[in-house]
Every structure is written in C-alpha cells, then in structure tokens.
N, C-alpha and C positions, 0 to 999 in steps of 0.2 A: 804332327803329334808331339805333344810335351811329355816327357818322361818328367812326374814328380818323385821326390822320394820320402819314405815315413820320417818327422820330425819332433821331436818330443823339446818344447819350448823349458827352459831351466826358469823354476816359481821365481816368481816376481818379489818385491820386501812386503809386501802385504800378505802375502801367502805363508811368505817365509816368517813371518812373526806372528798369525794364527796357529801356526804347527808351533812353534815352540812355545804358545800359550797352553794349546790342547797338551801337551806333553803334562802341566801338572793339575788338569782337571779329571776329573773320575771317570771313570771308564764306560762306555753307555750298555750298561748292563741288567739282569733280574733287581739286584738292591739296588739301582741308580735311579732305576724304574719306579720302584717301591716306594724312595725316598720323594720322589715327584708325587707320585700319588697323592702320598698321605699332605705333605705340604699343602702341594694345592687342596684338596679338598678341605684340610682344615682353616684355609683362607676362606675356600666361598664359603663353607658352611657360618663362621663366624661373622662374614658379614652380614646373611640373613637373620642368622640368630639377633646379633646385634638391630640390625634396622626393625624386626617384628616383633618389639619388645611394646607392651603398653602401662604405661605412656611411654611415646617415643622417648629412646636414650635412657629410659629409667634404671636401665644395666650397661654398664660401663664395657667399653670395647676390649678392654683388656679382660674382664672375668669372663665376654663374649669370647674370646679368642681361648680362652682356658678352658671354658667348656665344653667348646669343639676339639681344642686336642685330645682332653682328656677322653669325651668319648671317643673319638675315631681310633688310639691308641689303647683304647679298654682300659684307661689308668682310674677312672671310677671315681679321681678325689673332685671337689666341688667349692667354689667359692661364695657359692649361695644357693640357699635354699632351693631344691627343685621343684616344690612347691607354691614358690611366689613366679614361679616362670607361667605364662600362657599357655595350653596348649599344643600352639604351632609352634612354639620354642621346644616342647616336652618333646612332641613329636621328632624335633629336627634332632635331637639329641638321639633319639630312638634309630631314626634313620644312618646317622653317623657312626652307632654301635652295631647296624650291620654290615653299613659299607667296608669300616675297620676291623671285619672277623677273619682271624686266620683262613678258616676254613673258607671261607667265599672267598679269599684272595688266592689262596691254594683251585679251587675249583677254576676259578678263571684260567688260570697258569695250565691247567690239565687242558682246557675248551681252547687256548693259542696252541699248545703241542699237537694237540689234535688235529687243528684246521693247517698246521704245518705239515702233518705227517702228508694229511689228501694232497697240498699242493705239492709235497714232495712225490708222490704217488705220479699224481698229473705230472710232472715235466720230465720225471723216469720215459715215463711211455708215451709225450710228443721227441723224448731224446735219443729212444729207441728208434722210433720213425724213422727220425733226420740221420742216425749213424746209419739205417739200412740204406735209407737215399743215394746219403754220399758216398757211402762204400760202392751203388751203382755206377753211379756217375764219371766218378772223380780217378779213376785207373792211375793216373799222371799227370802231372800236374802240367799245365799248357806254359809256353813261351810269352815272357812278358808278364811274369804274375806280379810285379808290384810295380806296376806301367798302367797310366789311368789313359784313356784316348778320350781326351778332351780339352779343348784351346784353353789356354790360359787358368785352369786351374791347378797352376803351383802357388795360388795363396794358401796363407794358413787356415780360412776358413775350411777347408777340404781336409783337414788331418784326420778327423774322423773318422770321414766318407772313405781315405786312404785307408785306415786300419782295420773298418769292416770289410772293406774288399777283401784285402789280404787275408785276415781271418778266414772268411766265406770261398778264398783260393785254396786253403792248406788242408788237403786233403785230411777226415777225420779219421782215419788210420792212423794218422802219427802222432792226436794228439793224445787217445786209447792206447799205442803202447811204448809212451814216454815214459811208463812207471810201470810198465810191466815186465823190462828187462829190456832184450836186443830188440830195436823195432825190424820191420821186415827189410829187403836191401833196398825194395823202390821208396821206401818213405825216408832213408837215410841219403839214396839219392839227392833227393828234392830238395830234403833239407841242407846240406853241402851245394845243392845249385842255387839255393837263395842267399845264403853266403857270398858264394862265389858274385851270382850278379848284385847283390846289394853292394860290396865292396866297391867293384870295377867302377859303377855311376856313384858313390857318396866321393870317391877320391881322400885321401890322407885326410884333408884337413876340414873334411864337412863335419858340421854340428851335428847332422843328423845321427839321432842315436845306433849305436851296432845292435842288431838283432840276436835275443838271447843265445848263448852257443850249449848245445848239447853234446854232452860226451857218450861214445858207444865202447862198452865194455866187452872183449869177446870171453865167452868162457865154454869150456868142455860141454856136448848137449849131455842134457839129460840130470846136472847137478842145478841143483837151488842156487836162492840168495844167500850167502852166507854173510857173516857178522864180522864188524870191523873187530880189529887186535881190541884187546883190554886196555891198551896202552891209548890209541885210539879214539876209543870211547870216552876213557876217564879228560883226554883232553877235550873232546865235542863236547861233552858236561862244562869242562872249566870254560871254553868260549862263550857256553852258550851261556851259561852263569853271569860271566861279566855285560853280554851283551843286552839279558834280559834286564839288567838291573840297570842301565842305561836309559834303556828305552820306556820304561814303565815309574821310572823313579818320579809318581805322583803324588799328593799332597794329601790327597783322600787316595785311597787302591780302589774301595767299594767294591773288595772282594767278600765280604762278609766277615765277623768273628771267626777268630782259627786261623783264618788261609791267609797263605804266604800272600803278598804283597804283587810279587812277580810271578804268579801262578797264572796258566795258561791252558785251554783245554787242550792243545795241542802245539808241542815246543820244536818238534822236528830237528833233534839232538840223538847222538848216538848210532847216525846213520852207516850204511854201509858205503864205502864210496863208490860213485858216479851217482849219490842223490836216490838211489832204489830206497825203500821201503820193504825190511827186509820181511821173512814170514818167518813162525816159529818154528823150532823144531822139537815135533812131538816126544821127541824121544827122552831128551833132555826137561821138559818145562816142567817146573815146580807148581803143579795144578790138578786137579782135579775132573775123571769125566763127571757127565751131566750127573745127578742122584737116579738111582733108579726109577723112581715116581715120577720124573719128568717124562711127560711124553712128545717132546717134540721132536719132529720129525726131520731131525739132523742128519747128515753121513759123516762130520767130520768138527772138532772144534774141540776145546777144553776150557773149563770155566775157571776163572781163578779168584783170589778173594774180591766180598762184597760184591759176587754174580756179575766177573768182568768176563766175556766171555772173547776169545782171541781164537788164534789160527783156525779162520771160519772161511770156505768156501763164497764167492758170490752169492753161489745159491746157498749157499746156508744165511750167508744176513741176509738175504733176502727174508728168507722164512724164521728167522727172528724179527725184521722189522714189523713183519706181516701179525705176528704174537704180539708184541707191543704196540702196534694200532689198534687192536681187539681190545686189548687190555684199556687202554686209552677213551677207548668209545666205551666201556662199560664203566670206566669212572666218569665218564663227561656225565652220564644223569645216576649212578647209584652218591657221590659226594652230594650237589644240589638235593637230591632227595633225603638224603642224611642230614642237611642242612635245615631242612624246611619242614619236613615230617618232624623232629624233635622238638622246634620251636611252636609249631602249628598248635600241637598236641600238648603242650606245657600251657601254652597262652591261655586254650581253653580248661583244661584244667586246674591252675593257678585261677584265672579270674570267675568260675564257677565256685570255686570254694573258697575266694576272702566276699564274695557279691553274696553269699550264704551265710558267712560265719563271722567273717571281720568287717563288715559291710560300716561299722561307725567307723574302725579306724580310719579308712581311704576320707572319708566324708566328712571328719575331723579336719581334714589337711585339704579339704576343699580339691576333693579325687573323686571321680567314676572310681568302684571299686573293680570292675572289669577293668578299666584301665591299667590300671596298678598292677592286677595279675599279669599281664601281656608283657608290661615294661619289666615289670620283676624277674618273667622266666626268661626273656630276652637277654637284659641283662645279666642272668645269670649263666645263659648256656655260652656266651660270649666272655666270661669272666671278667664284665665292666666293672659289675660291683657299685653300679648308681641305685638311687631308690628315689622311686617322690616322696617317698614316704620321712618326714623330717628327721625319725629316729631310727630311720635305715631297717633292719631286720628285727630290732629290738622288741616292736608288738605281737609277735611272732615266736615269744619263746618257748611257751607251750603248744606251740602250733606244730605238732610231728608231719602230718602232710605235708606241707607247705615245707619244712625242716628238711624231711625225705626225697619231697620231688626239687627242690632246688640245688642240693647236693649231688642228686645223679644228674642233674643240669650243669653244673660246676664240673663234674670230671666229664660229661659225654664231650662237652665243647672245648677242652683244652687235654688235658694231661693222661683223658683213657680215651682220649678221641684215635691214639691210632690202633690200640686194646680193641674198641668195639668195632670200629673199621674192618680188624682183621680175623673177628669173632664172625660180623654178618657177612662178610667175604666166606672164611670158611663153612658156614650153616648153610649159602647157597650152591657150595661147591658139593657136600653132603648128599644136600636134598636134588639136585641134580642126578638125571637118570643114566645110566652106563646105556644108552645105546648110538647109533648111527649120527643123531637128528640131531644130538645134544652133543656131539664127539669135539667140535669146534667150541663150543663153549665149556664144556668140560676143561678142555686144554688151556684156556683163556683164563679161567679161574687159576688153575694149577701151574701156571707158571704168574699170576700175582701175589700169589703164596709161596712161590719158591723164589722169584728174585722181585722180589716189591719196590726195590731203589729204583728200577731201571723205569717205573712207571709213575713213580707218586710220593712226596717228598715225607709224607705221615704214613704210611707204611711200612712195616718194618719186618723182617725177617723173622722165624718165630722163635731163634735164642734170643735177640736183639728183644723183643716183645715180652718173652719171660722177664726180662733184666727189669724192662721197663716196670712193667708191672711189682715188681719186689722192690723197687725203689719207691714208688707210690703208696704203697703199703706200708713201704717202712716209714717214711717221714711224716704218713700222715698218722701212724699210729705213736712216731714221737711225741706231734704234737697234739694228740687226743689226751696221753697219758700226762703230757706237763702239763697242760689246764686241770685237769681233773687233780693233779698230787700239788703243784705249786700253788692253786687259790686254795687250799686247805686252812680254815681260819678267815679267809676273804668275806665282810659281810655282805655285797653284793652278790657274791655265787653261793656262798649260804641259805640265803635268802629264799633260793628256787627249790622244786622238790628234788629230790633224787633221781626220779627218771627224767626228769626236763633236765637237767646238771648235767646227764651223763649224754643227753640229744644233742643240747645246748654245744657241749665240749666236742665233739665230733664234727655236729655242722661248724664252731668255728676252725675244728682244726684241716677240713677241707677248703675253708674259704680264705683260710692265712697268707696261705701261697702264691694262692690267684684270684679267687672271688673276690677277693675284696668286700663281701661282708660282713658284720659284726654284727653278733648276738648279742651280746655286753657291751656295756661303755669302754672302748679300749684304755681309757686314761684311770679308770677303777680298775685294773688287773696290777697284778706284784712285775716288781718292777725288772724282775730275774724272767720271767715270763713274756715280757718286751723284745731282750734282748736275743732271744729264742727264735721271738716272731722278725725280727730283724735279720737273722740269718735266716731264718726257711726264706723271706720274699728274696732276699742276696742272692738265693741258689735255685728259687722258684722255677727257673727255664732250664736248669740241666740235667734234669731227667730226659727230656725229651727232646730237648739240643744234643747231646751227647751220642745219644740212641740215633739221633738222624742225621751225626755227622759223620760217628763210629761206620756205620752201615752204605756211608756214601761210596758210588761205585770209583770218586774215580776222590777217594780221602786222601792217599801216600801223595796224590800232584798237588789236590788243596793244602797240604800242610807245607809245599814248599820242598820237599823231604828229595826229589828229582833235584832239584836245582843247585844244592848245596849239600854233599853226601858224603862226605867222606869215613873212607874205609877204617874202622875201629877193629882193633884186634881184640882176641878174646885176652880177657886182665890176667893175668897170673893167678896161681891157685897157692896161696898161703898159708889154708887154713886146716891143709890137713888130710885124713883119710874122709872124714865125716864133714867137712867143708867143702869137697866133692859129690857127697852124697846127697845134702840136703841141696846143693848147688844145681845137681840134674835133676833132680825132684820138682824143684822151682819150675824150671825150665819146660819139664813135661808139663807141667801142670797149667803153664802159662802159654804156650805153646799155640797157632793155629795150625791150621791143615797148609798152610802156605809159609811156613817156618818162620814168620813173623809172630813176633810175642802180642798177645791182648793189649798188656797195659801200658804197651810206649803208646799206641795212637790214641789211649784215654786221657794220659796223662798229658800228651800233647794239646790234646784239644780243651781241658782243664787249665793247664797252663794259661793258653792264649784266651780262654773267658776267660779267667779271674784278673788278666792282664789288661784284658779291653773294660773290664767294667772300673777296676777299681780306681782311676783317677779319673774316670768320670764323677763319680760319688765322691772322692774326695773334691777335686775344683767344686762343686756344685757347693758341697755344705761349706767351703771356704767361701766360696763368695755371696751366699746367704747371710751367713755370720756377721760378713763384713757392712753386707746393709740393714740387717735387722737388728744391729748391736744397740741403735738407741731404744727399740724392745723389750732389749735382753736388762737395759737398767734399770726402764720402770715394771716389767713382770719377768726376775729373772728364772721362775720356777714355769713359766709355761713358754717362755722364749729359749729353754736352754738348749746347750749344743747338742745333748739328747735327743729330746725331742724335732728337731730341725735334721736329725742324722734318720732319723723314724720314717719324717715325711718324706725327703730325698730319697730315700732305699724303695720305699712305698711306691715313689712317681716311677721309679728306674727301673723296679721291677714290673710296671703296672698292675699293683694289685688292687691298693685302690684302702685301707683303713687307714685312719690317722687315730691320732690322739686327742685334736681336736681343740676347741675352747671352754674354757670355762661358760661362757655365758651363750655358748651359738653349736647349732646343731650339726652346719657346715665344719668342711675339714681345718686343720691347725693353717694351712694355705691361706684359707680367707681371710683370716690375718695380715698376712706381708703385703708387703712394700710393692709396687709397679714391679720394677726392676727384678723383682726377688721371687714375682710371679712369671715375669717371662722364662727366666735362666728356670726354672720345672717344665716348661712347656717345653722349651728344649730338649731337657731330664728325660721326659716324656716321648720322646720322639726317638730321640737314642735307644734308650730302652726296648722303646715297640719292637726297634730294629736286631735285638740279640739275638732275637729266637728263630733270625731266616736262617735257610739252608746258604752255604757259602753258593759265590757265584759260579763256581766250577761244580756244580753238582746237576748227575745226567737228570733229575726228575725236573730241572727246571730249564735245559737247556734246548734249544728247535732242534729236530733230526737233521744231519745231514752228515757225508762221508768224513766229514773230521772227526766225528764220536768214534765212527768205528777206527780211525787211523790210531785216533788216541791210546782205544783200548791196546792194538795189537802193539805201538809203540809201549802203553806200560809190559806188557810181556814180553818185550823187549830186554827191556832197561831190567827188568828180573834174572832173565837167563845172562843178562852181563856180572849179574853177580851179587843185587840187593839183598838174595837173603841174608849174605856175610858181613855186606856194610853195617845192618843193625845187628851183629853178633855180638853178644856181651851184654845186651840193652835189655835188661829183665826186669 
C-alpha cells in the first residue's frame, strides 16, 4: 500500500502573469455584466441594421453603429432621418429600445434572484440530507484517513481524487461548528489527529502543503461572543484598509457611480479573535424593533437603517428569506406586466387616434399611421425620444391626447415608475382581504412596502417615495414655468394659442429631462432657456439615483465609509449660547433613528455623481472641438462650443433633443465628423450607465450566507462605535 500525501503544486509563470493581469481588469459583476450586454448587443444590432439597408450600404456603418447605441441606451439623437430607413431598420430600432429598457433589464435581474433563491432553496435541503447522513455515519473518524490503498497512485494526477477523499473523510460536525464557537471534543480530537499524522509522513522538508490549523478558544459556559477591544478593531480596520486597497487596486472598479473602489459585500474585518463571527448585543445596538405593522413572524432580531436586519436567529433568516422569495415571485410577473400592459395599451391607443386624426402626417413621411403610434408610445414610455416622424413631436402641438397619454408614458417608464410601482403595490395590498387564505400574501405585500431595497432596486421606502415625488414635481414644474415666462416675446411660441402654449410648455418640460421630445424647434427658444435645459438633462438621473442609492441596504459599505473612518471629534463650540441652540436644532432636525445625519449620505453620493460625470462631459466636448474646429470656421454660430456642450450633455444624459441644423431635421450629431460621432457613442454608453444601482446593492445581488454575514458584520462595526466616527458631520 502507498501512502500519498495532499499536494498543492506553486502556479506556474503563465498562471502567475494571468493573475497579475486580472488584478487591473474589472470585477465580473451586475455593471460588468451590464456593460457586456449593452456592447454586444449594440454590435449585432448595428451590423443587421447596417447590412438591411436598401440599397445595400446606402447607410454608412458608422450612423449604423450610432443608431443602435442610441437606441439600445434610450439617447434618442439620430443621424438620419428615420424616415428614409426601411422598415426592418425601423423595426430593429424598435427592438433595441426594448431590449435597452431599464425596467426589462431590472425585471430580468429579479427572474436571476429568483431562480437563485429556488437553487438556494434546493441545496439547503439535499445539504440537510447529507449533514443528517454524516452525522449517522461518521461517529470517528477511522485510521488512515488521508491514506489512498492503491499501487502507484502518488502522481499528481490523483490530487484531486486526494482532496475529495479527505473532504468526504472529515466528519460534517466539524465543519458546522468551526464558526459556531467551541467545536465538540471528538471533532477537535480528529482534527489534532490529522495534524499530528499529516506532520509525521510529510517530514520537515516536504512541499506538500500543511493543512489549515484551527485555533479552540475555551470560555466560561453559558457567556456569548464577545467583541475585540476598540483598540483592536480600529487596527483590523487599518489592515484591512491597506490590504483591500492592494488587492483591488483596478483600472476600472465597476463598482458603479458613488461606491468606493474597494468596497466589498463582505470584508471580514473587526473580528473577534480565534476568527468567530461575533453576534449582537441587544441590549446595547443602536436600532430599531420591527414597525408595528410588520407582521412577520420573528422571535428575535432588530432592524437597522435602510431595513438591515441583524441579530437574527437561523430560524429567523430563515423566515425572512422565505418573505423575500414571496416577494420575489410576485415581482417576477407584477414588473413584466407593468412592462407590457402600459406599452400594449398606449401602442393601441396612440395609433388608433393619429390612424383617425393625423392619418396625413404619418403618410407624408411615407408611415403606416398605426405604426407611428406604436413607435411613438414605445418610445416614449422607454424615454428614447425617437420619432419617424421628421419633425419629431412638432405635428402634434395641439394634439392634447396624444400630449397627455405621451407624458404619463414619459413619467410611468422612468422617473414615477417607482411612484406607481409602489401605488399598484399598495392598491393590491388594500384590496386584499384580512382572512386565513390571503394571510401569506398579505404578509408578502407588507413587507415589500416596509423594506422594498431588500427586494427590487426601483422600490423605494415610502419617505424615500415622498422625496421622490417632491423633486419631480419640483423640476418639472421649474421647467414648465421658464418656458412659459422666458419665451415671452418669442414669435415661435407666440404663435400658438394659449391653451396649446400652456400643454405645449408642460409636455416639453416633462420631456427635457428624459423624453427627449420636442414640441418646438429647440434651436427657436431664448437662449437663457437652453442653458436651463442643459442643467435639468446634467441632473436628469438624481432624483431617482439618489433615492435608490440613499435607500440602499447595504449604502455606508458602498460609499467606502467601513474602509477608511476615522474617528472625528465633535468641533468646538464658539459661537456662543445660541450657536448651541441652533447647532442642536440642526442636529435633531437632521438626525435618523440610527444617529446617523440624512445629509452626509446625500451629499456623499452627490459628490461622487457630479464627480463621475463631469470630466466625462468635459474630455468629450474637448475632443469634439478639437475635430469639428474646421466647422466651427466655416459656420461658427451653429458649430459653437454652445451648442456641441448641448449635444454632449444631451448624449450623457440620454435624453435625446438637440439643437439641430439649419437645413436638416436630424440631430446637430449628423453633422460631425467619423471620429466625433464615435467619442458620443461612447458619451452614450457611459451615461446609460449612471443610473445603475452600485454593485454592492442587496436588490441586485444572488442570495447566499454572505448577505446575511454582511448585514450582522455592519451591526457590528456600529456597536464598535460608527455612530461617533460621523459625529460633527451635519
């Protein structure tokens, strides 16, 4: 009989120079994923576009290529008429403007968590199986456990075959309560017997690797885990800081907008030592029980900000995972049906009433007028902002239907889409009946309306929802009122009556942000009135980026804020008796239920958008400039840095108006140069990307026991003493 022993062979220079290349590529994540998506798709889509032109090639592969970004990114600008396209071209555009809908790419994301929850489901209970088996079986472990009985296999083809054995040897007791504190004495036996015989046959100088070593802690029965010193912690912080920043120091993070760089959903810093994972103590944790109105059926747990919920029983995550698969499975078909019922019902409505009423326009431009209506509400509940139509929304300006149902098409599909989300969530929670039969869906409901992050990345909490909705309101009724008081004098909005001026002004000022339609010629408006529309598209995504980063469960780890914290004292007080008063006044007023202030994590996450976006838009209009400057000499009033700062914001934000040409119906883009069209398609692609959820955010991450480690590690790192580190930060 040969005795082999486990071998762990040191990487090869091949190996060793793929890992130090992965080291500065992006991390294979939700946005890595995202960014794959969209690329590819905007590849094939361009090349069918392109080859199904007639006559072949009659559209140049680059406006093929801008086409297809633009739709798949909802940026809605155009480099030619959509009009002179086929079709099968109009169609492919159509297609690419659903493929590239938040909400269908958010739905998918729900339909992967889901089919993740069941397989998690599934290997829970073949895992339960196999620990009741082993626990049968496996009493002691037998003589000779890492001793194979067969001739000649000490090659290395067997390491394997070697390491399943052993695994399939070591009793499943010990590997259950390695993290549960003291394991029992027979499985600390066994484990000091594997030692002892792996030592005695590897001999001093064998390669082969030494088998993990665990340490056993004794402690008085009957006390908890308790928590390293302060002193401790703050150094596991400082290690783990230096080491995270080592390891992750990548070129791209593809953490999303906002999030630290080195953010991790789980950093396994601040432990207790011999490596336990420590539990809370209720007594002490700055949190919150459940709300009264929740009714789940918990014995033990506390919630803390953004519905993290910690020191929870087995069986209690259990029966919160059990809530959020429910939850899960009733958004896998209420989103798709939210999806598809709004477009269904617009398609036929829109194209029932231009097939009745505007039936010359479409027919003018060589359109089915049913067509037109389809592409129109599509476009518009999607916030493309394409039109076949040459003059975009313009024949349409006394058209109030059409005005009205496009506009509640513009907000259902982006900016009040988590507004009515969590309006027809709560109307079926309502209408819903308090007895027995309904008691399980009742629950299901009432905990997607109390903690929405933990299920769906456009749901939102119902302060978080108020917010939203007052910011919506407020900018759109900004820019309802500057159109209406700024073109005062304007003889193009002159022109119109009174009540179409005042429709007119409303549908443009919901479509500025994001629709990307236009009622008026944008290049006839005051020029104070541009620069308006230039900051609303600038800010177009933080209403509802903000709402869905603020709200995120696991926001303090994405901002970085664990990694690098240091303890700030509160500033001195100078000002007085009444520089104390209004100073606590502040304080309450700003205050959470978890003694973290509101506006540091606003202000954070404002910070790092206005951070990430603005030298995008600056590089872009630099290097436009630089190739359209022989442009800018022969038409320096429609080439200027103005207008080229208009389009770029336009692409970045995807909304989708320009300013345009003098002599063409198409965007001021169709204009430029190759070069100068690519560097927007890029524009474009960036932009798409601002408005994800960072990649550390629980609505888009698969279930498994790291989430929950995470949560009860940030309540952790709390009771060590975060609410003081941000003390003073008002």
């Amino acid at each position: 009989m040969v005795v082999t022993h486990l071998r762990i062979r040191p990487p090869g220079p091949i190996s060793r120079a793929l890992r130090a290349v992965s080291r500065y590529l992006p991390q294979l994540n939700f946005i890595t994923l995202h960014y794959l998506y969209f690329v590819a798709t905007c590849l094939i889509g361009s090349l069918i576009i392109w080859g199904s032109s007639t006559p072949f090639r009659s559209l140049s592969y680059v406006n093929a290529l801008f086409l297809s970004v633009s739709a798949m990114t909802l940026a809605g600008l155009n480099t030619v008429n959509l009009s002179t396209l086929n079709t099968f071209q109009q169609f492919m555009l159509f297609a690419l403007t659903l493929l590239g809908s938040a909400i269908l790419v958010s739905a998918v994301v729900v339909s992967v968590r889901k089919k993740a929850f069941e397989a998690k489901l599934r290997h829970t209970v073949h895992a339960q199986f196999r620990k009741t088996k082993a626990q049968a079986t496996s009493r002691a472990l037998p003589d000779g456990a890492l001793a194979i009985s067969s001739p000649g296999s000490s090659g290395p083809g067997n390491a394997q075959l070697q390491q399943d054995t052993l695994r399939d040897r070591i009793p499943f007791e010990w590997t259950e309560t390695r993290a549960r504190g003291r394991p029992s004495e027979d499985a600390e036996k066994q484990h000091n017997a594997l030692h002892s015989l792996h030592s005695s046959q590897s001999g001093p100088d064998s390669e082969a690797s030494e088998l993990p070593r665990y340490e056993f802690h004794d402690r008085p029965p009957g006390t908890g885990i308790t928590f390293a010193s302060d002193a401790e912690s703050r150094d596991s912080l400082s290690k783990y800081n230096e080491a995270g920043k080592r390891r992750h120091s990548r070129m791209f993070s593809m953490q999303g907008v906002g999030a630290d760089p080195n953010a991790a959903v789980l950093h396994h810093y601040g432990r207790a030592s011999g490596g336990h994972r420590p539990s809370c103590n209720r007594a002490s944790a700055t949190s919150e029980r459940r709300p009264s109105g929740d009714t789940l059926s918990m014995a033990s747990g506390f919630i803390g900000r953004n519905s993290r919920f910690f020191d929870l029983s087995p069986s209690d995550r259990e029966v919160l995972g059990g809530v959020e698969y429910r939850a899960l499975k009733l958004l896998a078909w209420l989103v798709p049906a939210y999806f598809i019922l709004w477009q269904l019902l617009a398609c036929l409505g829109l194209g029932a009433w231009i097939a009745r009423n505007k039936a010359d326009v479409a027919r003018a431009n060589g359109l089915n007028p049913w067509w037109v209506g389809a592409f129109n509400a599509v476009s518009a509940f999607n916030n493309n902002g394409m039109s076949l139509l040459d003059m975009n929304m313009i024949p349409f300006q006394q058209s109030y239907y059409v005005l009205i149902t496009m506009g509640l098409l513009i907000l259902a599909g982006n900016t009040c889409y988590p507004l009515f989300l969590r309006l027809f969530i709560w109307i079926i929670y309502t209408a819903t009946p308090n007895t027995p039969s309904f008691a399980e869906r009742k629950e299901t409901l009432q905990f997607m309306l109390n903690h929405p992050r933990r299920c769906y990345t456009n749901l939102f909490p119902a302060r978080h929802t108020w917010w939203l909705l007052c910011a919506v309101v407020t900018l759109t009724g900004i820019d309802w009122v500057a159109f209406e008081i700024l073109n005062i004098g304007n003889p193009t909005i002159e022109s119109l009556p009174h009540g179409a001026r005042v429709m007119d002004g409303l549908f443009q000022a919901i479509a500025v942000r994001s629709g990307g339609f236009y009622i008026v010629n944008i290049s006839s408006l005051r020029v104070d009135l541009l620069v308006l529309y230039v900051i609303m598209m600038y800010i177009s995504v933080y209403p509802v980026v903000i709402t869905m980063r603020n709200s995120n469960v696991y926001e303090e780890r994405s901002l970085g804020l664990y990694a690098d914290d240091p303890v700030i004292q509160e500033p001195a007080n100078n000002s007085g008796r009444w520089g104390s008063i209004l100073g606590g006044l502040r304080r309450q007023m700003t205050r959470t239920d978890t003694g973290e202030t509101k506006g540091y994590f606003v202000r954070q996450q404002l910070r790092a958008q206005l951070a990430h976006d603005l030298w995008w838009v600056v590089l872009a209009v630099f290097l436009i400039t630089i190739v359209e400057s022989g442009s800018y000499e022969r038409n320096p009033v429609t080439y200027s840095v103005f207008n080229i700062m208009f389009e770029v914001v336009s692409a970045y934000g995807c909304v989708g108006i320009s300013t345009g040409l003098p002599d063409q119906n198409y965007s001021f883009v169709g204009g430029w140069h190759t070069v100068s069209k690519l560097i927007l398609c890029a524009v474009m692609i960036r932009g798409r990307h601002r408005g994800l959820p960072v990649a550390i955010d629980r609505a888009v991450l698969l279930p498994g026991e790291h989430l929950a480690e995470a949560e009860e590690e940030d309540a952790q790192i709390d009771l060590m003493g975060r609410p003081n580190s941000r003390r003073g930060i008002v």
